[in-house]
Each structure stands twice: as structure tokens, then as C-alpha cells.
N, C-alpha and C positions, 0 to 999 in steps of 0.2 A: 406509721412505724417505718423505722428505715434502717439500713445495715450498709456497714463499712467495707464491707467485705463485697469486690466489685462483678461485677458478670465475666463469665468464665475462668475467673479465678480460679487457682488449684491451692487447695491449704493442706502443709503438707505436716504430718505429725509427728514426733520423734523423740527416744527416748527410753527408756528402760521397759522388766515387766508392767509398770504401771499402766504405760502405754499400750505396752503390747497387746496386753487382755484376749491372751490367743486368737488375735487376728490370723488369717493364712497367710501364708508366703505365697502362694500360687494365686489368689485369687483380690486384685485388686481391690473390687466391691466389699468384701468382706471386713471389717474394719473390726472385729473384735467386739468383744462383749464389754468393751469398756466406755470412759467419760469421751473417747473419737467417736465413737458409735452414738453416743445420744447428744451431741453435737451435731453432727451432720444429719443426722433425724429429726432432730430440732428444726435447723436451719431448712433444710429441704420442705417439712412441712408448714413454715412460715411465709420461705418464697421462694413458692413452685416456678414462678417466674424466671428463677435468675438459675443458669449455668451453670452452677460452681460442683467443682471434683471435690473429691474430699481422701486424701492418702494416709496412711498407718504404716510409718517404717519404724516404729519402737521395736526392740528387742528384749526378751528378758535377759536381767544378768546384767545389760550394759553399764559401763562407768563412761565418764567423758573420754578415757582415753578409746576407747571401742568407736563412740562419736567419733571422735577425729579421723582415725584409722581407718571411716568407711562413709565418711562425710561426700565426699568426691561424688559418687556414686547412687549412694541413697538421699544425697541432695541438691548438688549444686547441677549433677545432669537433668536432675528430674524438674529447672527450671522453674520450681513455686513462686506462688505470688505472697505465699502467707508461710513463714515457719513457724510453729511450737514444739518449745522444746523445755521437756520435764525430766532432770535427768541429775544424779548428785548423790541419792540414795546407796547406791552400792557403795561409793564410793566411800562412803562411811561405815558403813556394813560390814568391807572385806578389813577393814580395818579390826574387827574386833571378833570375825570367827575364821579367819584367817592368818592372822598377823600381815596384811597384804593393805599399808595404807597409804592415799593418795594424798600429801601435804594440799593445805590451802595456795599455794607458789604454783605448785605442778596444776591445782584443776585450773587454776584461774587462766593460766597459760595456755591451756587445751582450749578453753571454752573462748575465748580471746581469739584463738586461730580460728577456731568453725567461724565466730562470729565475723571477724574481718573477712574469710572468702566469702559469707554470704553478701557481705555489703559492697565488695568489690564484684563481686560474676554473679548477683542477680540482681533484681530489684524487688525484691522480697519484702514485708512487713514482717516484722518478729516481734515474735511473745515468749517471755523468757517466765515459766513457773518455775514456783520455789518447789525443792524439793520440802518434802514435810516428816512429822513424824509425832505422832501418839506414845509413849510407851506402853508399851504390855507385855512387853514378856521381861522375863528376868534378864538382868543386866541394862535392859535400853536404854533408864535413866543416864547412863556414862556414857549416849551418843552425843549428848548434846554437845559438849565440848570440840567434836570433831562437826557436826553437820552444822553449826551456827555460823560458822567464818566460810561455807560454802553457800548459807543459806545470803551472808552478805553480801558475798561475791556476786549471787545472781541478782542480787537489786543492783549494784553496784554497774554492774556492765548494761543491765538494763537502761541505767539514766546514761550511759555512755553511749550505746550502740539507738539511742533513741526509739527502742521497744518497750511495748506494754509488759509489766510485769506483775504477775499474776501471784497474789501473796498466799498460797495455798497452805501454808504453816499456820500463820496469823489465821485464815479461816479453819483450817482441821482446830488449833486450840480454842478458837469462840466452841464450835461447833461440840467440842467434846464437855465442855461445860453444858450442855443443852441435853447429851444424851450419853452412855456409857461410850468410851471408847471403840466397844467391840461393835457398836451400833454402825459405825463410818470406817472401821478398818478392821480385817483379822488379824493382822497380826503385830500390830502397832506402823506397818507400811503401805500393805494393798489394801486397795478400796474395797468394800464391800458395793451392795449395790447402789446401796445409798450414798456411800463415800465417792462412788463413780460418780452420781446424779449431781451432788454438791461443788464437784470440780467442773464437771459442764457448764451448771450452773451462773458459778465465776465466772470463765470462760466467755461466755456468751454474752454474760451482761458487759464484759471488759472492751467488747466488742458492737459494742451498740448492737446487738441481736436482741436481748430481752430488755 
């Protein structure tokens, strides 16, 4: 068995509440109750051997433009070796209980700038997950027209900025053929705890860990 992911490497997380999974702010160890936390759980107890940190700077609420606005900071200082970033969801969201919505132009743009500072000021590996979405509640079915052309974007930059990109749509839609929607998410967005385990899952395997 062997992993891509090199000794003392820092993988660092990012990205909305998906990510955030009530991680602390104070307490780096702490990685939230989410698919960060059974990752670096995973990993750590496959190979106790190797060094590697493991950071949670998702935020709930975030859109890409919050990403970029605090990119500086919560990334490019924190020098990783590894970024993921799962992030796109709001930005379809504020669109419809808002009236507050982010063209396909503007996110491409935003997610385009993080990505060039990363490739310019570190030497980072990136993994770019698709944002995803089940419907369940009333109205969702009318997201799709807004999160499809962001969910392209993020393959699209993926084969550009040469990162792994993590199809987390295409897996939530296998996955909900398999069990009820509410099985892998509450509320056609956040993971449940299985929804969390399923994204690690990916994750891990994308990376030569499982």
C-alpha cells in the first residue's frame, strides 16, 4: 500500500459549511465533525509512519468570492503542500433565497485568481471537488440551471490548473439511486454522516490512500 501524499506534508482544507463541519477556530487539531476529520483519521491510522498535518479552514456561508477575499491568509501564508477545495454551493443558493447571484463569468474569475496564486507562491497539489446537490426541498429542482455551469467550471479549471478533481455530484447522484436522498444529505446540501464518509471516501481513493 502506498500514498501520494509525501512525509510532512500539510493538506490543507477549504471551503464552505460543507467543510467546515464545526471545526474550531481556536483549536487547529480539531478538524470538525466532518469528511476533513475522517480523512485525516483514515490517513493517520493507515500511516502512522509518515508526518503529515492535516488543516480545516472551510467556513460556513462561504462563496468563492469570501475564498478570494481571505485566500492570502488562510492559504498562501499557511504554505500547504496539498489544497482541497469544495466550494460553489452558496453561490447558487444566494441566488434563489436571496436574489444575491454569482454569474458563471464572476465565479470562474474568482476561482481562477486563488488558483493562479496558488500555483505561482506555493508548490501545492490541488484537488478541486465539485460542488454537489440532491434536491429535497421545495424549489431545488430550479438549482440546477445555476450550479451546472459552476459545476463545469470546476472540472474545467481542474484539467487546466492540472488538479485532481473530485466528481462529488456524479457520486451524490449514483449514490442517491442506492438509498433515499435524505440517507447522504439533510437537506439536499450538507452531508449527513454518511454523506460525510462517502466524500472521504472519494477523496482518499483519488489520492491513492484507499
Amino acid at each position: 500500500m502506498s500514498s501520494i501524499i509525501e512525509e510532512n506534508a500539510l493538506v490543507l482544507f477549504q471551503g464552505d459549511s460543507v467543510t467546515d463541519a464545526d471545526h474550531s477556530r481556536e483549536d487547529d487539531i480539531d478538524l470538525g465533525r466532518g469528511y476533513a476529520m475522517i480523512i485525516a483519521a483514515w490517513f493517520s491510522a493507515l500511516y502512522p509512519e509518515k508526518k503529515v498535518r492535516f488543516l480545516n479552514r472551510g467556513i460556513g456561508g462561504n462563496r468563492i468570492r469570501d475564498l478570494e477575499s481571505r485566500w492570502n491568509k488562510d492559504c498562501i501564508e499557511l504554505n500547504p503542500s496539498w489544497i482541497s477545495i469544495l466550494i460553489g454551493i452558496n453561490d447558487t443558493w444566494r441566488r434563489f433565497d436571496s436574489n444575491d447571484p454569482t454569474s458563471p463569468e464572476t465565479f470562474e474569475a474568482s476561482y481562477r485568481l486563488i488558483l493562479e496564486q496558488a500555483a505561482k507562491r506555493t508548490h501545492a497539489h490541488i484537488i478541486l471537488c465539485e460542488p454537489f446537490l440532491l434536491p429535497m426541498l421545495e424549489g431545488q429542482s430550479a438549482w440546477w440551471d445555476d450550479l451546472e455551469p459552476k459545476i463545469a467550471i470546476t472540472r474545467r479549471l481542474a484539467r487546466i490548473y492540472g488538479a485532481l478533481c473530485i466528481p462529488l455530484n456524479d457520486i451524490f447522484t449514483r449514490a442517491g439511486a442506492l438509498r433515499p436522498a435524505d440517507f447522504w444529505l439533510r437537506d439536499g446540501v450538507h452531508p449527513t454522516t454518511a454523506g460525510h464518509a462517502l466524500i472521504a471516501q472519494t477523496w482518499l481513493k483519488a489520492v491513492g490512500v484507499l
